[in-house]
Every structure is written in structure tokens, then in C-alpha cells.
N, C-alpha and C positions, 0 to 999 in steps of 0.2 A: 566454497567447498565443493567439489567435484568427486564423485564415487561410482561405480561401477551398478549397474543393476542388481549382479549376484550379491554387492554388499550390501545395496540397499532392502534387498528381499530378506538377506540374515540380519540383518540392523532394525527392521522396520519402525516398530515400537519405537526403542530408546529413539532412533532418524528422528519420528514425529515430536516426539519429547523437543529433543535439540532445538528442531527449529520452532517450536512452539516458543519455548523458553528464549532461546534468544534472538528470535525474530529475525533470522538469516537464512538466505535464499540456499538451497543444494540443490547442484547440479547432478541429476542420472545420466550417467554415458550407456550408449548401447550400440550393438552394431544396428539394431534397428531402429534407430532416434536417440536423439537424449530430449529429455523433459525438466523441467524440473520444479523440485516440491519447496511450497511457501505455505505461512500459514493463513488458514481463509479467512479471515478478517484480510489481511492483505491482500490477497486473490481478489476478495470484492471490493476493496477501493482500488486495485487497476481495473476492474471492469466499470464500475464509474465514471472514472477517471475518463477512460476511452472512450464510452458513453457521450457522454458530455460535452470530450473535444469532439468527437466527431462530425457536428454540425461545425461548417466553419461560421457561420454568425453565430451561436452560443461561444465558440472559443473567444470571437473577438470579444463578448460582449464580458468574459470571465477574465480577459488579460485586462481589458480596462478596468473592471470591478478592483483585479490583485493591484494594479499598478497605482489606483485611487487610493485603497489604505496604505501602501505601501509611504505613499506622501503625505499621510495623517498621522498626526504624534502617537504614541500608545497611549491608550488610557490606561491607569493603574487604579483597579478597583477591588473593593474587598470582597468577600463574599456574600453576597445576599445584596449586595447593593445593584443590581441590574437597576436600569431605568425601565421606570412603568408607565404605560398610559393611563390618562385617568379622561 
């Protein structure tokens, strides 16, 4: 979704509703930028996200990590069943 600033400045309220509720990115156009508004739980896992890859040995070490389970079956467990150390 893409909107203009003036609508998003009359919109503003219900805009943050929207994309609270349904977790979808909008686009602000402007002649000077466009921006645009996500809801912050989101905002902070791409800052994370970018974090994280940003070392290139933390990335290599996290595409291994993904690519490891990726090749291990799912375990299907019920609730409360975590494994525990003892």
C-alpha cells in the first residue's frame, strides 16, 4: 500500500491501527522522501536481523546453523515436553 503524506497525516490513527493489525508495510510518498511505516516489533527484528548479518563470519556461521536444521527432521512435541538437563 502506498499513500501520499497529506493522507497519511489525515489518516494517521486508523494508518497505525492498519498496519498494527495487519502487519503490512505502507508506503509514504513525498516530494521530499518517501518512508515508510511498519509496525515496531517488525522495525526491530530487521534491525536484528541486519545486526547480526552484518559481521560476515556471524552470517556464515547462522546460514550453517539455518541450513543444519533445515536437514534435521521436525520434532513434533507437546507442550511442556521441552527436554531438560538434569
Amino acid at each position: 500500500m502506498s499513500i501520499t503524506a497529506s493522507e497519511a497525516r489525515r489518516e494517521l490513527f486508523s494508518l497505525l491501527k492498519k498496519v498494527n493489525d495487519d502487519r503490512e508495510a505502507v508506503e509514504i510518498v513525498s516530494k521530499h522522501g518517501n518512508a515508510v511505516l511498519v509496525p515496531a516489533e517488525d522495525y526491530a527484528a530487521l534491525r536484528e536481523g541486519s545486526y547480526l548479518l552484518r559481521s560476515p563470519a556471524n552470517a556464515r556461521r547462522l546460514l550453517k546453523a539455518y541450513e543444519n536444521a533445515l536437514r534435521r527432521p521436525a520434532a513434533i512435541r507437546s507442550p511442556g515436553s521441552a527436554s531438560r538437563s538434569r
